[in-house]
C-alpha positions as CSV (number, residue, x, y, z in Angstrom):
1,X,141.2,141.6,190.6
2,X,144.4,141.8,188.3
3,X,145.7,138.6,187.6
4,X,149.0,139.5,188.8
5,X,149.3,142.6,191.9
6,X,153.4,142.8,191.2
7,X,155.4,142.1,188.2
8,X,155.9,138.6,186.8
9,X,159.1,136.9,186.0
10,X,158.0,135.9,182.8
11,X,155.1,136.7,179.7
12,X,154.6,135.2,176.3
13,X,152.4,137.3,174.0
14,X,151.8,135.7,170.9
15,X,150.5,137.5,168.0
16,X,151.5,136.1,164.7
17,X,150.1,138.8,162.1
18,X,149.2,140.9,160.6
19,X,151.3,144.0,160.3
20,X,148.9,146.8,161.5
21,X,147.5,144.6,164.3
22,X,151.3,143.7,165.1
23,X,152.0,147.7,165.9
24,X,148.7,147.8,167.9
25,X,150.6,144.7,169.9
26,X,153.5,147.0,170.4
27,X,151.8,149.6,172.1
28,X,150.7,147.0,174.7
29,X,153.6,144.9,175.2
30,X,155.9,148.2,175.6
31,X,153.0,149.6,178.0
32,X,154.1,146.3,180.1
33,X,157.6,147.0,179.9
34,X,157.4,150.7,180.9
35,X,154.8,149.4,184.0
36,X,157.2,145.8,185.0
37,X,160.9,146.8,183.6
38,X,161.7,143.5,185.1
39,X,159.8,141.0,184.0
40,X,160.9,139.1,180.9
41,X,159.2,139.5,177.8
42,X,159.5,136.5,174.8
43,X,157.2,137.6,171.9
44,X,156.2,134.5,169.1
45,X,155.6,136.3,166.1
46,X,155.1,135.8,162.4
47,X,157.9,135.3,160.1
48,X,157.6,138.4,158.0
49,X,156.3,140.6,161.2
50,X,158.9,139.5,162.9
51,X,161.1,142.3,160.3
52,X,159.7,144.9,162.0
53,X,159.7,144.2,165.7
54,X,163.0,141.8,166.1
55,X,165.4,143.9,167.4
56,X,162.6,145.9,169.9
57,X,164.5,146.7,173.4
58,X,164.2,144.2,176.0
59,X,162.3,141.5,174.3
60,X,163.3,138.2,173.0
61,X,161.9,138.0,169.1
62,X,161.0,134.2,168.4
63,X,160.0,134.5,164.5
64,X,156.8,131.8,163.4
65,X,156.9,130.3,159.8
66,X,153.3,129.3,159.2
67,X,154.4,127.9,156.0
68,X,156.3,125.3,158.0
69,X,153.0,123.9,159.6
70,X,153.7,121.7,162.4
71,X,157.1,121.3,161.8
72,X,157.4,124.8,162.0
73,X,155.2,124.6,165.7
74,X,157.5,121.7,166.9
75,X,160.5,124.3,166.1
76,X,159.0,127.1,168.5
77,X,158.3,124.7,171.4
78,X,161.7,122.9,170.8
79,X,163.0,126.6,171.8
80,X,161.1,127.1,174.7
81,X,161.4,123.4,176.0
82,X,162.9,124.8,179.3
83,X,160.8,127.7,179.9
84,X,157.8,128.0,181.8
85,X,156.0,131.5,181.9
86,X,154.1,133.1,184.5
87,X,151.2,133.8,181.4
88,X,151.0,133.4,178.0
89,X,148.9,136.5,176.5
90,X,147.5,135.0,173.2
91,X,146.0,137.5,171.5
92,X,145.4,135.7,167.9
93,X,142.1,134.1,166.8
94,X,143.3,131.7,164.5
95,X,143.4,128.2,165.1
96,X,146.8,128.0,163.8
97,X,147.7,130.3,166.9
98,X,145.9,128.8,169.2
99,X,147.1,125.4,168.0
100,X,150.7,126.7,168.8
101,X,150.1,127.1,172.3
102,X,149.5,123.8,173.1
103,X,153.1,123.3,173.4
104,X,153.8,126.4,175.2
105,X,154.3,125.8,179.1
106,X,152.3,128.8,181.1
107,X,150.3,128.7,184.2
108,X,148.0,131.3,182.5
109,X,147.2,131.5,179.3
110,X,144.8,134.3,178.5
111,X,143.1,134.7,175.7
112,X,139.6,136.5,174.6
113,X,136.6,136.6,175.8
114,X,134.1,133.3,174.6
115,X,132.0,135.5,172.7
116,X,134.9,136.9,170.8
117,X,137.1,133.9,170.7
118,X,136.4,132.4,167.0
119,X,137.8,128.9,165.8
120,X,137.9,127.9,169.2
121,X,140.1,130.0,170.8
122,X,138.4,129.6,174.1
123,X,139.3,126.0,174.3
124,X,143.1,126.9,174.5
125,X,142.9,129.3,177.4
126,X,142.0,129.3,181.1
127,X,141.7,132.8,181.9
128,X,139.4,135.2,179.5
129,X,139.5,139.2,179.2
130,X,136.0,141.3,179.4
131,X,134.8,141.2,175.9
132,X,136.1,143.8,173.7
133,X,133.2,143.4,171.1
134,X,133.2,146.8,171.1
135,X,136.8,148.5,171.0
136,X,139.4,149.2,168.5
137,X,141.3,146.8,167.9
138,X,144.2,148.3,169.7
139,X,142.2,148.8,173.3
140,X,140.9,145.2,172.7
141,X,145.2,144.5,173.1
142,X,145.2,146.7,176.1
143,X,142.3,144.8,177.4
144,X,144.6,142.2,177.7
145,X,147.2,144.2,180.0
146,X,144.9,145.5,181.8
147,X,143.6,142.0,183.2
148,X,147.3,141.3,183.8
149,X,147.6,144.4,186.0
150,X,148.9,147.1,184.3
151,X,147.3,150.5,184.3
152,X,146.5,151.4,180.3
153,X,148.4,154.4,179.3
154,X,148.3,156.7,176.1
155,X,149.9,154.4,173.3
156,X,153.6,154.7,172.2
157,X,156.0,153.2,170.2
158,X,159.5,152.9,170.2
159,X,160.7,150.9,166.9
160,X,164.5,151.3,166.5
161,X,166.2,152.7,163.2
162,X,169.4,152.4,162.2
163,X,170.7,155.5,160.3
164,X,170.9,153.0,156.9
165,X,167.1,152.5,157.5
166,X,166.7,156.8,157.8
167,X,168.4,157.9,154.6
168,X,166.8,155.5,152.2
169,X,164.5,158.1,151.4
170,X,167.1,160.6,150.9
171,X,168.7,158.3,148.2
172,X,165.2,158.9,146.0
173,X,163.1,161.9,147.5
174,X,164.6,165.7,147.6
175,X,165.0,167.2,151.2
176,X,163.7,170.3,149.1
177,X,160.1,170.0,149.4
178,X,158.4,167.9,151.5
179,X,156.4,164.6,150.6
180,X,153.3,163.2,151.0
181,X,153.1,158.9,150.9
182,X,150.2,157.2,148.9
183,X,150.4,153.6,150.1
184,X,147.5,152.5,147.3
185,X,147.2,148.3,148.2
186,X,144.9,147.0,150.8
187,X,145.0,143.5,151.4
188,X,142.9,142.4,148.9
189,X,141.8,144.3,145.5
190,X,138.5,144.9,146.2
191,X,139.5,147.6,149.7
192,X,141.7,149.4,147.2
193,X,139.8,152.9,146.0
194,X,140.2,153.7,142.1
195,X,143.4,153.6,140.5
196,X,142.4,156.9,138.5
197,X,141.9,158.7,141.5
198,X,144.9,157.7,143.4
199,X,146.4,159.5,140.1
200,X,144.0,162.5,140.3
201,X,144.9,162.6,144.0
202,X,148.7,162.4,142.8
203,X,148.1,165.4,140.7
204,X,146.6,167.4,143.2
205,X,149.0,166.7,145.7
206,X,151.8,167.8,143.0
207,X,149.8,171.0,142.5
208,X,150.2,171.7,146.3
209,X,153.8,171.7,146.5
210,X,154.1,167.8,147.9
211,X,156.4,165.2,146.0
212,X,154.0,162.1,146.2
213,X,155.6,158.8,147.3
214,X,153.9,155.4,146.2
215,X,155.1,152.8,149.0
216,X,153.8,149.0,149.1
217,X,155.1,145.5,148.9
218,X,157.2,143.3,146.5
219,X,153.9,141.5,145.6
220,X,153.6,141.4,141.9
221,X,149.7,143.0,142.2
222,X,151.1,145.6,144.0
223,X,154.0,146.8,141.8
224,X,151.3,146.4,139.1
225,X,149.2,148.7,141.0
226,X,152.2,151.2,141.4
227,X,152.7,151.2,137.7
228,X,148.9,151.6,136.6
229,X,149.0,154.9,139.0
230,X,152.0,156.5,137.6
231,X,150.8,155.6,133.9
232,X,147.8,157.5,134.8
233,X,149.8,160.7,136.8
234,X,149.9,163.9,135.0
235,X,153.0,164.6,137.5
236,X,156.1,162.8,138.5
237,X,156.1,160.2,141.4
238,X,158.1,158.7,143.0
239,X,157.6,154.7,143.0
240,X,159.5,152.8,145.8
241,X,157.2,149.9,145.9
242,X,159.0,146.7,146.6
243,X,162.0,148.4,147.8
244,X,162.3,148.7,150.9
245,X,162.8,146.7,153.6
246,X,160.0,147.1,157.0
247,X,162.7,148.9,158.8
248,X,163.1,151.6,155.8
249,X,159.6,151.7,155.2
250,X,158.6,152.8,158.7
251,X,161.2,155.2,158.0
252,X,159.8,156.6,155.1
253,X,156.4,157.0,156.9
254,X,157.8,158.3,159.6
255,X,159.3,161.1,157.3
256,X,156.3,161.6,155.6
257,X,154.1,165.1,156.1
258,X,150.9,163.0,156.0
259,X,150.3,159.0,154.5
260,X,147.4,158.0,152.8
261,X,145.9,154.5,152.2
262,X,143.6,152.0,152.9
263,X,142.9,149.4,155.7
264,X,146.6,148.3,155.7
265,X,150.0,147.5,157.5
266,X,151.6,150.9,156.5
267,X,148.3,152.8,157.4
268,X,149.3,151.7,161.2
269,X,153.2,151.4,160.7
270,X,153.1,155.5,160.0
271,X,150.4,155.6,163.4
272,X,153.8,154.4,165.2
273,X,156.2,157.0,163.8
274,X,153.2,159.5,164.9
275,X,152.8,160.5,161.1
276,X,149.0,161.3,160.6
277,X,147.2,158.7,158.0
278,X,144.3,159.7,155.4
279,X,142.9,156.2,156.2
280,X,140.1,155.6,152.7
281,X,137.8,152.3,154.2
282,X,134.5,151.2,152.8
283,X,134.8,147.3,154.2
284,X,135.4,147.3,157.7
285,X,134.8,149.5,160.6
286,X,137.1,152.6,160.7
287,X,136.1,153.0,164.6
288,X,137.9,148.8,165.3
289,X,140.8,149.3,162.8
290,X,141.5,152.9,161.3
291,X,144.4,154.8,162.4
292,X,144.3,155.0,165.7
293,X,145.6,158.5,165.9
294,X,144.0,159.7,162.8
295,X,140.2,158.4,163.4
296,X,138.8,162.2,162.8
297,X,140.6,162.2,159.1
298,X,139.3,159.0,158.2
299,X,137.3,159.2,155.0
300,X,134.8,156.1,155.6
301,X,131.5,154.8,153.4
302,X,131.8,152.5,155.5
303,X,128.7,153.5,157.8
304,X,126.4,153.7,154.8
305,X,126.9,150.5,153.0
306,X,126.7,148.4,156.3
307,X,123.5,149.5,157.4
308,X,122.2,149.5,153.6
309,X,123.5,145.7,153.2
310,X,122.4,144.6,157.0
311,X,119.3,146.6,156.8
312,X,119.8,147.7,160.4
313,X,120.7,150.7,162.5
314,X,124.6,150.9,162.9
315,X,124.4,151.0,166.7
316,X,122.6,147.2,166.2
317,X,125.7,145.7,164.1
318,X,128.8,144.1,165.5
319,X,131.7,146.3,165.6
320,X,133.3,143.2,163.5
321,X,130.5,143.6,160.3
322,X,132.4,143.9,157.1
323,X,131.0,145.2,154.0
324,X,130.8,142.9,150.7
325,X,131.0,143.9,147.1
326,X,133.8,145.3,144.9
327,X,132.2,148.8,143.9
328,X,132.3,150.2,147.8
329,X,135.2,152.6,147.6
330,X,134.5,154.2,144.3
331,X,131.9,156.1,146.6
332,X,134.8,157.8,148.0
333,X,135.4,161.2,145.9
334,X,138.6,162.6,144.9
335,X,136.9,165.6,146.9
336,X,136.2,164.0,150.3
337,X,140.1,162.9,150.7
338,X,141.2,166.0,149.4
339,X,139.0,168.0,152.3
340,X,140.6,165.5,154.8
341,X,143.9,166.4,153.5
342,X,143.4,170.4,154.0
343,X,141.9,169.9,157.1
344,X,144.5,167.8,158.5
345,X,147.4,170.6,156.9
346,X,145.0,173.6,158.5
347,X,144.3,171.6,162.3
């Protein structure tokens, strides 16, 4: 039985972060909206997250400083002092998330599964979804709508632009030819593939008849990432890392002819603007958190390294098994993303 057989006055979802798992949220929560148009939606979300979703139709946007620790948790409850929701849907792990909801007034507050709830997420919550072990990580979110009661749809997105946020790119990229966006950082160093063949790649791209974008963050590793690439280019890129705000970098994927990256935010930001992704992984399971609408151009060593470092058959691993070591992704060849790329252009 659903938790709820006709729409609620009020939900909470809290997810905090990251980015990609933020736009697998929004799928969900929007899913709830098209299903219950009435019910109110209040969303607690991370501070820099918060860029990207806080002006999203129909939902009140209550941004989460972690850096503020519980100060920054007595700020949130402060705000919602005279609220009381029909559920809260916590769909974070963390204990930082889970420690947030102590102070949030709910009669439900569902969160996952006790075999999936880590750091003791199990302890906050009185009602549990069906474990998602198993699922991407953006049906494990629909799991969660689904035990509220609403049917689970094809996923959509509607993230406003503002026409400032749509001619950024114009300002730097010719409307001439179209352009292809390398988005080279993953969260940490070691998910990146080779800065020499992000170049190569670069090259090739040029040779094609693409302009190749370099997107990313203001994070000093990242720009020096950018830099190192374009030192390396034969051809001329175009570097806009660390200059754009969230809103005019989802608009510069959504522009985009095709994106290419790693495990990362923009890898699932261009997923919302429909733009297909190259998505390069060797860490962590493309099948939980590639691109959900690109899965059959993922270029993934993925599936050899885990079963070489577990010494087991795939189907015996947890979804969640991540691969260790910092020379994965140079076993991705300039050739295997390049045959993704033409078979994406030729589908």
């Amino acid at each position: 039985m659903p938790l709820f057989t006709s729409a609620p006055h009020s939900l909470c979802i809290l997810r905090l972060s990251a980015i990609g798992d933020v736009c697998h949220a929004i799928a969900a929560v929007q899913t709830i909206q098209t299903t219950w148009p009435s019910t109110k939606i209040t969303w607690i979300v991370g501070k820099v997250e918060a860029q990207l979703i806080h002006d999203l139709p129909g939902i009140t946007v209550i941004p989460f400083d972690k850096k503020l620790g519980l100060a920054g948790m007595r700020t949130i409850w402060h705000q919602l002092k005279d609220q009381q929701f029909d559920a809260l849907v916590h769909m974070q792990l963390a204990l930082r998330a889970s420690l947030l909801t102590v102070g949030i007034k709910a009669k439900y507050k569902v969160g996952f599964n006790r075999k999936r709830a880590k750091e003791g997420q199990w302890l906050f919550t009185n009602r549990k979804i069906e474990d998602t072990a198993s699922a991407h990580v953006l049906d494990s979110f629909y799991a969660f709508i689904e035990y509220l009661g609403v049917p689970k749809r094809e996923p959509s997105w509607n993230i406003p632009l503002s026409e400032v946020d749509l001619a950024f790119i114009d300002t730097h990229v010719s409307s001439e030819k179209p352009y292809v966006v390398i988005s080279p950082a993953a969260s940490k160093d070691e998910r990146n593939w080779l800065t020499e063949r992000y170049a190569q790649l670069a090259d090739w791209l040029n040779e094609q008849g693409y302009q190749v974008v370099l997107c990313g963050s203001p994070s000093e590793r990242e720009k020096q990432l950018g830099a190192a690439i374009e030192s390396l280019a034969q051809s001329p890129l175009i570097n806009i890392i660390g200059l754009t705000s969230l809103k005019q970098l989802t608009a510069v994927l959504k522009k985009a002819t095709v994106v290419i990256a790693p495990d990362s935010g923009p890898a699932h930001i261009a997923t919302t603007q429909h733009t297909p992704v190259i998505g390069l992984y060797g860490h962590s399971n493309p099948k939980r958190t590639g691109p959900y609408n690109s899965l059959p151009y993922v270029v993934s060593v993925y599936e050899h390294h885990v079963t070489q470092q577990q010494n087991k058959p795939i189907e015996d691993l947890k979804w969640s098994t991540r691969v260790k070591g910092d020379h994965i992704m140079q076993d991705i060849t300039l050739d295997m993303v390049k045959e993704a790329f033409l078979r994406l252009r030729h589908q």
